[in-house]
C-alpha positions in Angstrom: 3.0 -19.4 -10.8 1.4 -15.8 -11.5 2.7 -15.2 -14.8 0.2 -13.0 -16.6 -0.6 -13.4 -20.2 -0.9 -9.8 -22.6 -4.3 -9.7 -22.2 -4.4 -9.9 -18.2 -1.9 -7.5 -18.2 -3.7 -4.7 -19.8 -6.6 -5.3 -18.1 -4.2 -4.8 -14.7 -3.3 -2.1 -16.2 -6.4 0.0 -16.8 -7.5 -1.4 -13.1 -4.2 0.1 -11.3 -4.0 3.7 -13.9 -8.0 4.1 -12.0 -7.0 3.3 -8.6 -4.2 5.4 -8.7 -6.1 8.4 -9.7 -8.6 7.7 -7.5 -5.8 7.5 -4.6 -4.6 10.6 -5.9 -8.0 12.7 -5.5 -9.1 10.7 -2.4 -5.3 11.8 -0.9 -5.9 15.8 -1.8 -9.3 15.3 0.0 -8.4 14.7 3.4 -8.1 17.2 5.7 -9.3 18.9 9.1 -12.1 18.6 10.3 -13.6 15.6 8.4 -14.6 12.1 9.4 -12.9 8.7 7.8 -16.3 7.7 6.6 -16.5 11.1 4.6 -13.0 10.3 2.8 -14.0 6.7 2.5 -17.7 8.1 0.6 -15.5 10.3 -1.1 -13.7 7.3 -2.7 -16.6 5.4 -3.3 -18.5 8.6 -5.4 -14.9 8.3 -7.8 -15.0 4.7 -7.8 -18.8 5.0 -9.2 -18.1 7.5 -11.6 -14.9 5.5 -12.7 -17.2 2.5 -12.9 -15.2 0.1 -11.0 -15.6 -1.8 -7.4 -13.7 -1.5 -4.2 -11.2 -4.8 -4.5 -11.5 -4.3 -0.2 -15.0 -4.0 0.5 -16.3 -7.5 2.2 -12.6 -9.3 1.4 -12.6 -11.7 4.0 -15.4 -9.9 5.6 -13.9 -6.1 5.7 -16.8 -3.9 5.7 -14.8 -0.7 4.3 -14.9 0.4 0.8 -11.0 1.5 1.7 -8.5 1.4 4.8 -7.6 4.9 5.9 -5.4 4.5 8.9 -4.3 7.5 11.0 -0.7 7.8 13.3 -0.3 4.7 15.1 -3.1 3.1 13.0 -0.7 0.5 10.5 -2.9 -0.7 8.3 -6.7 -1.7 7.7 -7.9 1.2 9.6 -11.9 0.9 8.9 -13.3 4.1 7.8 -15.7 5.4 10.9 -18.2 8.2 11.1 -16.6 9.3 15.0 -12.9 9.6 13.9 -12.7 13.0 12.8 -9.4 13.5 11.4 -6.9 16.6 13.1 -4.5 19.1 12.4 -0.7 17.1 12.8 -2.4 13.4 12.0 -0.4 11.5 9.5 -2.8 9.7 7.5 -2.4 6.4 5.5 -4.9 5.8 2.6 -4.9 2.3 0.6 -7.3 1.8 -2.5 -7.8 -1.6 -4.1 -10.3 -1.6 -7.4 -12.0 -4.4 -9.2 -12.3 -3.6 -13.2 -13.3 -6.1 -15.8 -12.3 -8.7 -13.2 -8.6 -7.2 -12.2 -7.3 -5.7 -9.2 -5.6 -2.9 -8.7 -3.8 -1.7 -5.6 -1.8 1.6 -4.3 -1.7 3.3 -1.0 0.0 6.4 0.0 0.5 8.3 3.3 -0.1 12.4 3.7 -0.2 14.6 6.3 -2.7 17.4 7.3 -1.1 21.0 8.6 2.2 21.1 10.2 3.7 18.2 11.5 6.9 17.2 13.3 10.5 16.7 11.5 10.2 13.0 12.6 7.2 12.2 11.0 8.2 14.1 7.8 11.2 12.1 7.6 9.0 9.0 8.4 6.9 9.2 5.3 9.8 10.6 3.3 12.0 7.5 4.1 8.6 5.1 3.9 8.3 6.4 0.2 12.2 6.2 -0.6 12.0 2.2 0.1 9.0 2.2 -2.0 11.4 3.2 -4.8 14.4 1.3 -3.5 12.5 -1.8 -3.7 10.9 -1.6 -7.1 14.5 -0.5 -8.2 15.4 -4.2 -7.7 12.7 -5.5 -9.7 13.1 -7.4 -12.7 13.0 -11.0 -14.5 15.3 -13.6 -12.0 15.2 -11.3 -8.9 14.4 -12.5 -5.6 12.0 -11.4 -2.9 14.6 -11.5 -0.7 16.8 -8.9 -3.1 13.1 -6.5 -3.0 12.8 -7.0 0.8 16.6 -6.1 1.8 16.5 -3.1 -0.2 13.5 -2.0 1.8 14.8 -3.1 5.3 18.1 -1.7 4.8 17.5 1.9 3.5 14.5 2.0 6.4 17.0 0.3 9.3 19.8 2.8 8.2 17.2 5.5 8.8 16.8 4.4 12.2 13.2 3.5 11.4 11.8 -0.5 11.9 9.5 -2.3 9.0 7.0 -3.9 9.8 7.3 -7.7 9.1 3.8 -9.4 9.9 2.5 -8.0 6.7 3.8 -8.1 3.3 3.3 -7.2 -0.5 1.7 -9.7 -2.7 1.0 -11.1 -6.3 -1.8 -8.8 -8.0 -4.2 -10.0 -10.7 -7.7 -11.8 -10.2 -7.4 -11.6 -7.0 -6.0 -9.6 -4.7 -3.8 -11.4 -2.4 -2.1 -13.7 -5.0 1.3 -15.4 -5.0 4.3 -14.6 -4.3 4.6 -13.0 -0.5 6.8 -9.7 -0.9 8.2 -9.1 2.3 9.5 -5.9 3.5 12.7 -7.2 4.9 14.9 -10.4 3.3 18.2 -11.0 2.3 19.9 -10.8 -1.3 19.7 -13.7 -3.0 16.8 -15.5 -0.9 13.3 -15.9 -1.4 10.9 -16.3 -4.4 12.6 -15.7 -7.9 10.8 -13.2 -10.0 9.4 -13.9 -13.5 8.9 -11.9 -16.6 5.0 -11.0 -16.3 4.4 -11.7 -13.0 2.6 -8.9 -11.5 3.5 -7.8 -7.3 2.2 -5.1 -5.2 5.2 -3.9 -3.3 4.6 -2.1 0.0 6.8 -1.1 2.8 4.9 -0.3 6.2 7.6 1.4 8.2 7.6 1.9 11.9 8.9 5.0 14.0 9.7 2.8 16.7 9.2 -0.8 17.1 7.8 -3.1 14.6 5.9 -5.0 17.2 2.1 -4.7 16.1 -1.5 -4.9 17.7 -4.9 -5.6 16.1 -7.6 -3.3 17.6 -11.1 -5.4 19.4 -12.5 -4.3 15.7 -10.0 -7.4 14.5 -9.1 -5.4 11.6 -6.8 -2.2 12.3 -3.6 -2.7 13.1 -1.4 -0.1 14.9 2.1 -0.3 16.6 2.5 -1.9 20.0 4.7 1.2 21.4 1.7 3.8 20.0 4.2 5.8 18.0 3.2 7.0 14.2 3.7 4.0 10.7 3.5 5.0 7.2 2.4 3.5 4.3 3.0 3.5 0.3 2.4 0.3 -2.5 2.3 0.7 -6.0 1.5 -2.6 -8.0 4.4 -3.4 -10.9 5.2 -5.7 -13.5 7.7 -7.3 -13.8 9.9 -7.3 -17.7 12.6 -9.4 -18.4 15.3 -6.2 -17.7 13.2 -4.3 -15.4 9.9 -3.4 -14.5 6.9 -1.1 -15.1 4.9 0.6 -12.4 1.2 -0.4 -13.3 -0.2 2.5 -10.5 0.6 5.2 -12.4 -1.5 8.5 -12.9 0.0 9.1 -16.2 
């Protein structure tokens, strides 16, 4: 199940090296004053010029070209031409790209002007489980081994991740198999393969990981209204390690 052949592979490849750049500019754009819809237009104009298509755009009906979620806001946050975004917002931007048929999928979270040691911290400790996790991977690894590396370095920080959502297998498509939960224990779940390609992504709490779904039905933010970041990088998985596909190098 999911194991990639060469030629898949590099085609993942050049699909995640374009999302992550466009991330990357789409990330140094936000900032005071502007709308969601003006970062998600932004996004699209590099996705144009890059010559690929949004992977989210109409995915089980989604009508956002990305998800650009803001404090409380989890996940799927639909880009809006009212939400202006403000001085102290932490904001959460996930890109998916279609090239030659491949996905590829990264999502970071910034912040705009000053903001509170807690919410520093928060995305600081969100992107430390990123690398936690991927630290695990490699051929015969478990989920479970990924997902308690993630829980644990987050839980120890006195943080919560959120368990209703998870990272995925990457290729074709972009949901694929295996599930790659953000919590687990060592030695359980899915065992890894060499060539199997997973987007890992921790979505970590400042409070409770109890979760709501707007009347939009597609952002999610946390039940007890307090701030969630947000980082995924898509890897592949070699027989004594791993590669990071997302990369803007």
């Amino acid at each position: 199940m999911g194991v990639k052949t060469p030629e898949q592979i590099e085609k993942i490849r050049k699909a995640c090296r374009i999302c992550k750049k466009i991330l990357i500019e789409t990330v140094n754009f936000v900032r005071e004053g502007i709308t969601t819809f003006d970062v998600a237009r932004f996004a699209e104009n590099l996705m144009e010029k890059e010559k690929v298509k949004s992977a989210f755009l109409g995915y089980r009906g989604y009508p956002g070209v990305i998800c650009i979620s803001i404090n409380e806001e989890v996940v799927h946050g639909i880009p809006s031409k009212t939400r202006y975004i403000q001085v102290q917002d932490i904001v959460s931007v996930d890109v998916g790209v279609v090239k030659d048929g491949y996905i590829g999928d990264c999502a970071m979270t910034c912040h705009v002007g000053e903001i509170g040691e807690e919410k520093v911290r928060l995305i600081d400790v969100t992107k430390n489980a990123l690398i936690a996790g991927i630290s695990k991977v490699r051929e015969g690894c478990r989920t479970g081994d990924i997902g308690w590396e993630i829980q644990s370095l987050v839980e120890k920080n006195g943080f919560s991740v959120v368990r209703d959502f998870a990272g995925h297998g990457v290729g074709k498509y972009l949901h694929e198999e295996p599930d790659v939960p953000n919590f687990g224990k060592p030695g359980k779940g899915f065992e890894l393969k060499e060539n199997m390609v997973i987007a890992i992504e921790p979505m970590v709490n400042m409070g409770s990981s109890e979760l709501k779904i707007l009347s939009d039905g597609w952002t999610v933010v946390t039940a007890d209204g307090l701030p969630s970041a947000h980082f995924e990088d898509t890897v592949l998985v070699t027989r004594d390690g791993y590669e990071i596909l997302t990369t803007n190098n």
